[in-house]
C-alpha atoms as one frame of an Amber mdcrd trajectory, in Angstrom:
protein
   4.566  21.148  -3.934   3.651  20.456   0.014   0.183  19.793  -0.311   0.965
  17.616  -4.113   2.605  15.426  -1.659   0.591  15.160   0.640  -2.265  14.394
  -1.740   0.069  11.690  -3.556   0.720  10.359   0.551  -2.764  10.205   1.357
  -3.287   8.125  -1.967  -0.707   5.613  -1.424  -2.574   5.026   2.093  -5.678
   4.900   0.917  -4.167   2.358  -1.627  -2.504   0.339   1.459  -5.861   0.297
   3.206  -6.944  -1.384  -0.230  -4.136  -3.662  -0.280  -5.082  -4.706   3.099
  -9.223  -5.636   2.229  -7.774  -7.658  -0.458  -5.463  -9.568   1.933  -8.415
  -9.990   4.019 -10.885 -11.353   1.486  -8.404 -13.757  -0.181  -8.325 -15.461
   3.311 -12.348 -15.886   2.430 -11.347 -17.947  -1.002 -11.998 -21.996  -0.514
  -8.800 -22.811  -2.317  -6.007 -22.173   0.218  -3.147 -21.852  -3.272  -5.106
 -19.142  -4.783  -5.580 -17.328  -1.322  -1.932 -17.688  -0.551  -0.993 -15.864
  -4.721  -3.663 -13.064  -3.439  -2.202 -12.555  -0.278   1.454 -12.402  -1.948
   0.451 -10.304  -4.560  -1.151  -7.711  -1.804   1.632  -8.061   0.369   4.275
  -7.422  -2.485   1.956  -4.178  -3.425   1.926  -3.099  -0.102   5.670  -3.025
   0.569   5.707  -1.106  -2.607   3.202   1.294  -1.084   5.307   2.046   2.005
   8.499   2.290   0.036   7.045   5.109  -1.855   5.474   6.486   1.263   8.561
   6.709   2.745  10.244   8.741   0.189   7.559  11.036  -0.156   8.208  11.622
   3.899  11.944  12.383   3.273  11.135  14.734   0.400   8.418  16.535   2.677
  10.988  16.418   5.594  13.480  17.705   3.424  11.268  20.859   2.208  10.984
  21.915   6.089
């Protein structure tokens, strides 16, 4: 079960690292409202991201 969560970990950071490029490209859009809904939407995904991040880290700490 270790190493299923540390797969499902190293997912939701690659999916952060996603989250993060789209951020970063809606800054590169030339109208500022529909770079700001990007950027919301990838920020709001993000926190999601580290939420679930988190508990997988207090499950793992909780198997040691």
């Amino acid at each position: 079960m270790s190493s299923k969560l540390i797969k499902a970990y190293d997912r939701l950071s690659e999916a952060e690292d996603f989250c993060q490029a789209i951020f970063m490209a809606a800054a590169g859009l030339e109208d500022a409202e529909d770079s700001s809904v990007f950027q919301r939407l990838a920020e709001v995904a993000k926190d999601k991201i580290r939420e679930a991040m988190s508990i997988i880290s207090e499950v793992r700490e909780g198997q040691e």
